[in-house]
VEXPATI-994153 format. One line per 10 residues: their letters; for each residue x, y, z of C-alpha. Coordinates in pm, whole numbers, plus 50000, padded with zeros to 5 digits. Example, Ala and Ser with C-alpha at 12.3 -4.5 7.8 and 13.67 -1.06 7.14 Angstrom:
% residues 2
as	51230 49550 50780 | 51367 49894 50714 $
% end
This chain:
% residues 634
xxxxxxxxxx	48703 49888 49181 | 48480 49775 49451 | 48482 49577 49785 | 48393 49229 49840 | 48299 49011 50163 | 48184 48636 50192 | 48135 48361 50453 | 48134 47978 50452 | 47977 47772 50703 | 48088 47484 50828 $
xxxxxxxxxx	47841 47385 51109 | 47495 47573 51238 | 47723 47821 51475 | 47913 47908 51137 | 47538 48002 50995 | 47413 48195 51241 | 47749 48421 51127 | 47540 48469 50761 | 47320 48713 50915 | 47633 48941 50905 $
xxxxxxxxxx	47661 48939 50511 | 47470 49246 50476 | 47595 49431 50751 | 47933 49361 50667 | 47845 49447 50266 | 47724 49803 50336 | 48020 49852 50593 | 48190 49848 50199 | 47997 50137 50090 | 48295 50370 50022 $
xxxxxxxxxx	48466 50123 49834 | 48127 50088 49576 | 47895 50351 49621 | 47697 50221 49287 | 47536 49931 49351 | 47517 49647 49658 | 47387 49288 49640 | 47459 48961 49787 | 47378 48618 49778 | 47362 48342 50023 $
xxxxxxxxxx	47224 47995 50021 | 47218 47701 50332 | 47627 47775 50340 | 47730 47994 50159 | 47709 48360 50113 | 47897 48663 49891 | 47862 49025 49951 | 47972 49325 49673 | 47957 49723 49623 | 48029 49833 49327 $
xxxxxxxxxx	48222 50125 49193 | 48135 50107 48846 | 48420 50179 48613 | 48406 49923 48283 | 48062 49840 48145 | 47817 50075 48306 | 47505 49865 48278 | 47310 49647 48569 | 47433 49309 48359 | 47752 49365 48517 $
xxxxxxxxxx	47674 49434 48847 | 47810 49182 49095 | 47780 48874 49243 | 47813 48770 48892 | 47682 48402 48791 | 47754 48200 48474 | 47394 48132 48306 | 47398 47764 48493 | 47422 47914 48827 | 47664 47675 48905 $
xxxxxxxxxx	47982 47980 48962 | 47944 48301 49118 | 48230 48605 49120 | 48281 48905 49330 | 48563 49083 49228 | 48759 49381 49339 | 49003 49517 49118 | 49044 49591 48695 | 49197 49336 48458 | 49374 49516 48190 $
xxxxxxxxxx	49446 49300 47961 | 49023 49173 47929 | 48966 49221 47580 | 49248 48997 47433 | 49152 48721 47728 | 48817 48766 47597 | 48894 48752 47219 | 49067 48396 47283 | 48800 48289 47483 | 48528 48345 47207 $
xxxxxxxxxx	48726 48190 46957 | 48668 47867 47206 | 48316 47947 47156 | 48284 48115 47490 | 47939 48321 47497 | 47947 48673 47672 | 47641 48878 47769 | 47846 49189 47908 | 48113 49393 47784 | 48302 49364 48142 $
xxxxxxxxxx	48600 49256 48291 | 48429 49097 48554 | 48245 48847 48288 | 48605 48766 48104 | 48748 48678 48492 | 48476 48473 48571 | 48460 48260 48242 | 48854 48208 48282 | 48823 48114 48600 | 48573 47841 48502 $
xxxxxxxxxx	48756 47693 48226 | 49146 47717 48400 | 49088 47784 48798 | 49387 47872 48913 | 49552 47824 48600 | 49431 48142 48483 | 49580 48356 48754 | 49951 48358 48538 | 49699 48520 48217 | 49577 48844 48416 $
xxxxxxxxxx	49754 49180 48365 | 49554 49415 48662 | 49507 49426 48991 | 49264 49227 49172 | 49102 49027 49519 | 48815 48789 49402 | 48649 48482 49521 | 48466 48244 49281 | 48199 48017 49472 | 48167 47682 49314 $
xxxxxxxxxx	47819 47604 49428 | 47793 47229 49298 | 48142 47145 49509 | 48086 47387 49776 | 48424 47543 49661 | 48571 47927 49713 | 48904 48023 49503 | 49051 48335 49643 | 49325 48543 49498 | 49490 48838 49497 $
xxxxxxxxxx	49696 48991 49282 | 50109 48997 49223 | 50220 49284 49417 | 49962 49333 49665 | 49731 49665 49503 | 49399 49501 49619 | 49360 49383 50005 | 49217 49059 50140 | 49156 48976 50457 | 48998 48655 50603 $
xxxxxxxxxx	48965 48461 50919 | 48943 48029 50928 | 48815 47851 51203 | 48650 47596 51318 | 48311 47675 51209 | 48333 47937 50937 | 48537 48083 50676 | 48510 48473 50597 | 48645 48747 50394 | 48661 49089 50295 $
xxxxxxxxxx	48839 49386 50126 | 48856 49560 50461 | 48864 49539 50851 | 48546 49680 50894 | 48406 49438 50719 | 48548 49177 50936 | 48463 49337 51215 | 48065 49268 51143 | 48069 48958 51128 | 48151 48939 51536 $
xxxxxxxxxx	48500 48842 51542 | 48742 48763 51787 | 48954 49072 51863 | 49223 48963 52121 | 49515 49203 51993 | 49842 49012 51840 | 50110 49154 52023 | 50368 49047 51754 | 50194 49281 51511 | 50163 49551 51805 $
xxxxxxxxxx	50522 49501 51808 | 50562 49519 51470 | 50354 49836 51387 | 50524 50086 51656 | 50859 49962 51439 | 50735 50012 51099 | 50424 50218 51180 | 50214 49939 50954 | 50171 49582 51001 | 50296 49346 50725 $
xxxxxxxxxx	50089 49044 50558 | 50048 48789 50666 | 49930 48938 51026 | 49696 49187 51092 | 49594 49352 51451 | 49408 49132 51542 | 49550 48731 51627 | 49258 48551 51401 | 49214 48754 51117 | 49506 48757 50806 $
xxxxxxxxxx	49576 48918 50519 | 49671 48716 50199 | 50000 48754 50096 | 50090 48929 49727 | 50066 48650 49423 | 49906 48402 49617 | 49561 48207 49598 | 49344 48001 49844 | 49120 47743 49777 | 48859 47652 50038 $
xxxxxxxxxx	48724 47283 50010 | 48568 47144 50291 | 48672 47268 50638 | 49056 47288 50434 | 49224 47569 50326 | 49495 47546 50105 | 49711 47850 50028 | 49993 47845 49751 | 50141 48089 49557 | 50133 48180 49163 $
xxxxxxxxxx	50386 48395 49116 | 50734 48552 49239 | 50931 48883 49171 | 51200 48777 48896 | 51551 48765 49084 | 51844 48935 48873 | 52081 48689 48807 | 52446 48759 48745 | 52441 48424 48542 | 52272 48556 48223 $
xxxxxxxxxx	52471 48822 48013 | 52211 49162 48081 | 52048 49345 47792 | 52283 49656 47698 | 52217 49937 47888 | 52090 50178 47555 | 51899 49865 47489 | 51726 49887 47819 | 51633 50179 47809 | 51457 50083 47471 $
xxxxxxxxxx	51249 49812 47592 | 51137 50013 47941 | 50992 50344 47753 | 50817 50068 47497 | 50677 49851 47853 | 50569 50196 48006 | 50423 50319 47739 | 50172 50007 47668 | 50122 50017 48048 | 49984 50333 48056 $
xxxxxxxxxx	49787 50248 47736 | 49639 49991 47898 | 49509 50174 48205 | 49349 50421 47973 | 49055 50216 47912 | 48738 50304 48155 | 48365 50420 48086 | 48394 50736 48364 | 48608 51049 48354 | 49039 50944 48418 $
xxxxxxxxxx	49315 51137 48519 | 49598 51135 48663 | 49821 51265 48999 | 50082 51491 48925 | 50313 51555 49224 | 50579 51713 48970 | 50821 51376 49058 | 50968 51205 48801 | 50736 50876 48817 | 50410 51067 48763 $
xxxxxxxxxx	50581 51285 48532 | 50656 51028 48319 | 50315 50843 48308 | 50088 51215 48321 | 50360 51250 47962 | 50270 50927 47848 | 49900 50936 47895 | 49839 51294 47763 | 49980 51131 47410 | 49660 50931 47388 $
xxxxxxxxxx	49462 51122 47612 | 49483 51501 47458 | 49225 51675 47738 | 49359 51472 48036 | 49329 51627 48365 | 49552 51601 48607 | 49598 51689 48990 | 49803 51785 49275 | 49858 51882 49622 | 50008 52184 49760 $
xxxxxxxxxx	50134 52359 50117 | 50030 52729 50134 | 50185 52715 50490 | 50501 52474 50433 | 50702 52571 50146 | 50960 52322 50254 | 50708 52050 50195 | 50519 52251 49885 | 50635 52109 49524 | 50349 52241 49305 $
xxxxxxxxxx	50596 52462 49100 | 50694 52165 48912 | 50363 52025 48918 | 50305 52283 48723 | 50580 52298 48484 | 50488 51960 48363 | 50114 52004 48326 | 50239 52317 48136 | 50508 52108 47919 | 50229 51818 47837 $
xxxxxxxxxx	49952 52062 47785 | 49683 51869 48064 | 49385 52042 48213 | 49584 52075 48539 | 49389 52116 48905 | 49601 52196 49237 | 49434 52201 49565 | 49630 52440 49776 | 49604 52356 50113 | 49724 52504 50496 $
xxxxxxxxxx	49749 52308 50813 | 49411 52441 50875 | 49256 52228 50569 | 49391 51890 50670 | 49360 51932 51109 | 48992 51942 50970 | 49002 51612 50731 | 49152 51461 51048 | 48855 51292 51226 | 48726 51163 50890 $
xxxxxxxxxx	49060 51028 50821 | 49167 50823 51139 | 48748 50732 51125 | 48808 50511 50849 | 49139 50367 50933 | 49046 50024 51064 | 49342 49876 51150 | 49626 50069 51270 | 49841 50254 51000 | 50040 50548 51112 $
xxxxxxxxxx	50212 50644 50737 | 50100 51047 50756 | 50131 51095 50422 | 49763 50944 50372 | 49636 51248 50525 | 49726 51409 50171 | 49689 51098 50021 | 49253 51124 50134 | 49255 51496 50051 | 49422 51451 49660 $
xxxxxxxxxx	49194 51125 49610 | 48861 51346 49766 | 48935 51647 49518 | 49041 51449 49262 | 48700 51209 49268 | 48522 51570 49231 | 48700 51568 48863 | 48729 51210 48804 | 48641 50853 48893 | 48983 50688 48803 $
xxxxxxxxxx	49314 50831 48807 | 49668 50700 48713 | 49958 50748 48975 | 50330 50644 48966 | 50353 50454 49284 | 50583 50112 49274 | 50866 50315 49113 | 51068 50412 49388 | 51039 50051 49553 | 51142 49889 49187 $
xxxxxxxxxx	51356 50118 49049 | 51577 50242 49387 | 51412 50614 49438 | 51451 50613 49808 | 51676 50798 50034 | 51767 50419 50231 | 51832 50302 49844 | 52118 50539 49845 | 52273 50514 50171 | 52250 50082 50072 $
xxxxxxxxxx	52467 50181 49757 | 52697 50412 49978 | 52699 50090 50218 | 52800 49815 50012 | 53037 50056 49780 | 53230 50297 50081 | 53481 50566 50061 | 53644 50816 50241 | 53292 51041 50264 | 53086 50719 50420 $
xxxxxxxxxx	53368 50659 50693 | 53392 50976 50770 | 52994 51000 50865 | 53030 50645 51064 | 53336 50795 51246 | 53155 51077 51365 | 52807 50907 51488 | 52857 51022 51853 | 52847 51413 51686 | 52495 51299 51505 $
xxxxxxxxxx	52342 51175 51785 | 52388 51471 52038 | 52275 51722 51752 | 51944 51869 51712 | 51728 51661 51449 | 51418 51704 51248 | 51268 51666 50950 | 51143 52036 50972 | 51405 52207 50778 | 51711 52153 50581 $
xxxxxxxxxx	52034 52087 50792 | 51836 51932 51077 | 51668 51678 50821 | 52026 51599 50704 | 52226 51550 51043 | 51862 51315 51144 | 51965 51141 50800 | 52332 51111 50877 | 52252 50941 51238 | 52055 50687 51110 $
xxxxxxxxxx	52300 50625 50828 | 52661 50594 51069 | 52442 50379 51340 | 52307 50134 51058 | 52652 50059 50898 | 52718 49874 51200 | 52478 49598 51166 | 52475 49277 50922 | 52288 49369 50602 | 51937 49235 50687 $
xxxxxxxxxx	51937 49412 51031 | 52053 49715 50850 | 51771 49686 50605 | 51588 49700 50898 | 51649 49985 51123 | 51659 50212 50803 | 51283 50067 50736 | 51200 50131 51084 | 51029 50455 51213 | 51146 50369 51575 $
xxxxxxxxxx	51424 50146 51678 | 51308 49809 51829 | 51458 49890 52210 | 51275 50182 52196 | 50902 50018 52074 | 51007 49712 52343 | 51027 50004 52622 | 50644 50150 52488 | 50483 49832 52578 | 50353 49765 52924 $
xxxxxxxxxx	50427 49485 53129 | 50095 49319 53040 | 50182 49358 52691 | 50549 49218 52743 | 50410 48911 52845 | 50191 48831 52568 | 50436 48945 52345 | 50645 48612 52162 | 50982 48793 52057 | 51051 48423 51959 $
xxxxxxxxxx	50759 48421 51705 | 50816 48784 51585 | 51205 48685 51505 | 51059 48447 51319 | 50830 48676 51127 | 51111 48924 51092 | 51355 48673 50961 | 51071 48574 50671 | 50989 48928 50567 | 51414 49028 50547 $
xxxxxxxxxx	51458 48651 50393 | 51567 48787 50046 | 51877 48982 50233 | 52164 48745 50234 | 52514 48837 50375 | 52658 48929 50051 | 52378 49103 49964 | 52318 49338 49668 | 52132 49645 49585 | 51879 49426 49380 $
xxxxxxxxxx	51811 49192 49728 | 51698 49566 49859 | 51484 49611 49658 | 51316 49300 49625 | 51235 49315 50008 | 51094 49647 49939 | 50861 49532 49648 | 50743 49249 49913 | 50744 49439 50253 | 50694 49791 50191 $
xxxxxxxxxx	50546 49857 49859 | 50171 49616 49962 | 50209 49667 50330 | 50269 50071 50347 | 50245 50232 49989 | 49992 50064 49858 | 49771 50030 50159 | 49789 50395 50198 | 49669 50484 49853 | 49382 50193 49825 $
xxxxxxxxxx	49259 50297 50211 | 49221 50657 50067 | 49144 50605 49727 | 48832 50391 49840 | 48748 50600 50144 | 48636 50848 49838 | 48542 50592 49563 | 48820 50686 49376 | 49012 50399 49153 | 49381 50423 49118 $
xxxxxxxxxx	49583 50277 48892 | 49980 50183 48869 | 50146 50184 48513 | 50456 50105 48735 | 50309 49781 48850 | 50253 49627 48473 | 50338 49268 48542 | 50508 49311 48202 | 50732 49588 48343 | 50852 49457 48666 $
xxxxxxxxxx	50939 49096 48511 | 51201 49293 48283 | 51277 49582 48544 | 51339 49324 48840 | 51529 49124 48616 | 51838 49360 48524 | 52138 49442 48691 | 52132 49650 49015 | 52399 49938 48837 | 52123 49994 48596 $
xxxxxxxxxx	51874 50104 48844 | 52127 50330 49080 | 52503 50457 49073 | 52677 50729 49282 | 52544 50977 49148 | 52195 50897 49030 | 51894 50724 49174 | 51632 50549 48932 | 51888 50565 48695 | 51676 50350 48436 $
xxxxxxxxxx	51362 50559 48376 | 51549 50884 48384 | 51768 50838 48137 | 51522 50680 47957 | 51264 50949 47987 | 51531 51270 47969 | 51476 51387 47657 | 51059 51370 47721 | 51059 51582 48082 | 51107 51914 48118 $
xxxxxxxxxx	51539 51924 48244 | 51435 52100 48580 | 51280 51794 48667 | 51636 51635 48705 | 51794 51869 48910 | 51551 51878 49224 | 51563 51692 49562 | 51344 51430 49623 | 51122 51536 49896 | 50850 51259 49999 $
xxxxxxxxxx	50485 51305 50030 | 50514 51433 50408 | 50281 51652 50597 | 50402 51880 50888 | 50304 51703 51202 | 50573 51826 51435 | 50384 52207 51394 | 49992 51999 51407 | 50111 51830 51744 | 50229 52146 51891 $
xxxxxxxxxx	49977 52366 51848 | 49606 52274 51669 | 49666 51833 51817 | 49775 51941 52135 | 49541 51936 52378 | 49366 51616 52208 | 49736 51434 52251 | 49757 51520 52639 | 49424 51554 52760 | 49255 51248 52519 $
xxxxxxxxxx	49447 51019 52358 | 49773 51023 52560 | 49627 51066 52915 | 49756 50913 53184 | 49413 50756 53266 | 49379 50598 52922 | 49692 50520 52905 | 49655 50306 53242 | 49345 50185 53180 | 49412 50017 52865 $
xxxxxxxxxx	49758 49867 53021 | 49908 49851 52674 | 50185 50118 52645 | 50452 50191 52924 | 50310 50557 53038 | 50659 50635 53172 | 50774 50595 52800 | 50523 50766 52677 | 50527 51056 52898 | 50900 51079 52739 $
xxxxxxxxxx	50757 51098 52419 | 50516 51374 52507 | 50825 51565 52690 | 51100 51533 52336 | 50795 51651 52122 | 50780 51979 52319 | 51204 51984 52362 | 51426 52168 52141 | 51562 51852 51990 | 51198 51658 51889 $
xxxxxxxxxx	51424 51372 51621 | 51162 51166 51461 | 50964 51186 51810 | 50660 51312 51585 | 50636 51016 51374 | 50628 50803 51702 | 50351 51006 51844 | 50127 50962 51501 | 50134 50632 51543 | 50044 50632 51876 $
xxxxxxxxxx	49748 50880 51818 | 49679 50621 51496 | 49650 50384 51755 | 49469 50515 52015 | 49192 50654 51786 | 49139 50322 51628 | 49116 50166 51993 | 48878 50385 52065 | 48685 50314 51762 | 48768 49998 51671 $
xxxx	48974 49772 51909 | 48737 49753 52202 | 48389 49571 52226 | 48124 49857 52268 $
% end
């Protein structure tokens, strides 16, 4: 695991950019606090930390060159599958110097190109520099674990793992209000925009090569589609085959030269790979999260039980309001572009106690988007297959909306849940998927934006967008279509962001059994009933798994990794949202957000009846920190 940044130069202004490439390298530190070096010649130039995890020694350090210094790599990321890519290449007569991953990558790459991208089993955001042809290949890797970003003009190329990266080299950063739009929707902003109008992110399972002032981007693979053509394996049968995938998965991501362990949230997903680990890993440690303060949030009991059941070397960090108000600064600090999911607040916290224990740990993330774990998973089911209980709630939407809502306690979580179910089933699939992905409704984001910001924002262009990212919805859609647009939207552009952001912001490596290419070709493939019914979400893995988890595991709620905001805003946030970063004179000055609307906001967060109002404010705060940080030219 590391982070990578590079340039090409097209002219002498694109040069004078190369005095960036070490700036912009260290700006990676977090990412690879081992080792730093880059290269650059008349054009060119390649930056990398390193977080060493697979051959320890300085002949793997990066930017790594074939012994004809014709090809250089940098390379984020872990292929899995190295050691049977590298047996076939020897038996070409391939020669290796290292016992890397990084080594077996960059020989592939030399012999196939792009070719080899359909061989790797991992994760992964590299760029190989042909320096004879003046050449970059970029890729990243199928479902989006590993970010790259990169900006193409007229006299340069760059790239990097992150946006502070970027941000050395002296880029443009005129705001893209589509993406502005976008965020206070979705409270992240999907590939292929980013924040800022120039800069992109590189979609999931695509590559770019850079020849010339041309950039060509294609892509190299695509989610399998269930068909209803082919006759499906038998259920029993399934189940078979997904405990055999998961199990060489997790075998797979075993393999590292530093201490590994996994997350253990008590959940089925990390249940099931913390059970299938410990089987080759007897002393595995393994880690969770706790509320000393928020019981309602606090699942460590079953944590527990299953470090207990699997006999692991189990750590939980306990923590109170207290403990993460004071991981705030460093938090928002290194979120460079605006992300407002509040579950990486315990997201830094688990990955900064767990890197005291470990240097690589195993996680179940992926499941829920593949495998339908997700309270909007459910209410699609109760969509497309209604009955007398689903009318009833979409008869009585008027009574959900005037009640009292919140995600604070029990019943007011559920009548919050039951409004946003009733008003959805009104809408064509697509725009269904759509509000229930949403944090805040679209009229209500339009009405946060200021008049300045109204006119530079293209709702033409962001239709667009929208229409692209909800393209695998048809009208007759099924549960399968849902969750293909969640593997593609949500899982790279939300989940996984959130764990790599604070995963690297403490040099921690995590890997996804859940995201074996292997796996999701055969999970993605099967029929939608297999995956979720009436009565039981994730269907697959759970049945599959029952007789290996403890049984209490199966009759819990599904709670989310949430944090208590609503409580933080009110009382320990409060005067730094109305005296700082919600202020009427920064809110003016800036001329971004409507301060009518948000002095609405401010007034439901301090009502009786605060809805989802806190969410909204988070990613305002997000926002406003970053802009403060980040978004303006010092």
């Amino acid at each position: 695991m590391c982070g990578i940044t590079g340039i090409m130069a097209f002219n002498l202004v694109g040069r004078m950019n190369m005095i960036h490439l070490a700036h912009a390298t260290r700006a990676l530190e977090k990412r690879g606090p081992d080792f730093q070096d880059i290269y650059h010649d008349q054009f060119a130039g390649l930056g990398h930390r390193r977080l060493s995890i697979i051959d320890l020694s300085e002949q793997a350090n990066q930017p790594m060159w074939d012994e004809d210094k014709r090809y250089a790599l940098v390379f984020n990321g872990e292929i899995f599958n190295y050691r049977q890519l590298r047996a076939g290449l020897e038996k070409k007569g391939v020669p290796f110097r290292t016992q890397s991953d990084t080594e077996v990558l960059l020989r592939l790459l030399i012999l196939e190109k792009e070719k080899a991208l359909e061989k790797l089993n991992g994760f992964f955001a590299f760029c190989l520099y042909d320096r004879k042809e003046q050449t970059f290949l970029l890729a990243r890797d199928r479902y989006g674990v590993k970010p790259l970003l990169y900006l193409h003009d007229e006299d340069k190329f760059i790239f990097a793992s992150e946006m502070k990266a970027m941000m050395q080299y002296g880029i443009d950063k005129t705001l893209d209000y589509e993406s502005l739009y976008t965020y206070l929707q979705l409270n992240y902003i999907p590939a292929p925009n980013t924040i800022f109008s120039q800069v992109k992110k590189l979609l999931p399972g695509h590559y770019m090569v850079l020849s010339g002032r041309q950039l060509t981007i294609e892509p190299y693979y695509q989610i399998p589609r269930a068909t209803t053509t082919n006759k499906p394996l038998p259920y029993e049968e399934a189940q078979e085959h997904c405990r055999q995938l998961l199990e060489e998965a997790v075998q797979r991501r075993l393999v590292a030269d530093v201490p590994l362990g996994c997350f253990l949230s008590g959940g089925i997903d990390s249940s099931i790979v913390t059970g299938l680990a410990s089987r080759y890993k007897p002393d595995l440690h393994t880690f969770s999260v706790g509320f000393r303060d928020e019981p309602f949030f606090d699942e460590t009991q079953y944590a527990n039980l299953v470090a207990k059941h699997f006999n692991t070397r189990h750590t939980v960090f306990s923590l109170t309001n207290q403990d993460l108000y004071q991981n705030l600064n460093d938090i928002l600090n290194y979120i460079d572009e605006p992300f407002a999911d509040s579950s990486a607040i315990n997201v830094y916290i688990l990955s900064r106690e767990t890197r005291k224990h470990a240097t690589v740990a195993l996680s179940g993330d992926g499941a829920d988007e593949l495998l339908g774990g997700y309270n909007k998973h459910e209410a699609h089911f109760r969509a497309l297959n209604r009955g007398w209980k689903e009318n009833m709630v979409a008869a009585l939407y008027t009574l959900w909306h005037i009640l009292p809502k919140s995600r604070n306690n029990f019943i007011s979580n559920r009548i919050r849940q039951m409004e946003r179910f009733s008003r959805a089933l009104h809408h064509a699939p697509a725009e269904r998927y759509w509000q229930w992905a949403a944090i805040t409704p679209a009229g209500k984001a339009l009405k946060l934006l200021s008049d300045n910001s109204l006119n530079q924002l293209n709702l033409q262009r962001f239709e667009q967008l929208k229409n692209t990212w909800l393209a695998d919805i048809p009208e007759n859609e099924s549960l399968n279509d849902i969750l293909l647009t969640d593997m593609k939207l949500v899982l790279p552009n939300d989940m996984l962001t959130k764990v790599d952001l604070m995963s690297m912001a403490n040099s921690l490596e995590v890997r996804n059994p859940f995201l074996d290419v292997d796996f999701v070709n055969f999970v993605s493939a099967l029929p939608s009933g297999y995956k979720i019914n009436r009565n039981l979400r994730k269907r697959l893995i759970k049945d599959a798994f029952r007789n290996m988890l403890p049984p209490e595991l199966y009759n819990r709620p599904k709670k989310g990794f949430e944090v208590p905001l609503l409580k933080w805003f009110r009382n320990e946030m409060k005067t730094l949202i109305l005296d700082d970063l919600l202020a009427e004179k920064l809110i003016r000055e800036q001329n971004i957000f409507n301060w009518a609307e948000v002095t609405n906001l401010k007034r439901q967060l301090f009502s009786a009846n605060p809805g989802d109002v806190h969410a909204q404010i988070w990613a305002l705060v997000v926002f406003q920190w970053w802009w403060k940080r980040y978004g303006t030219d010092k």
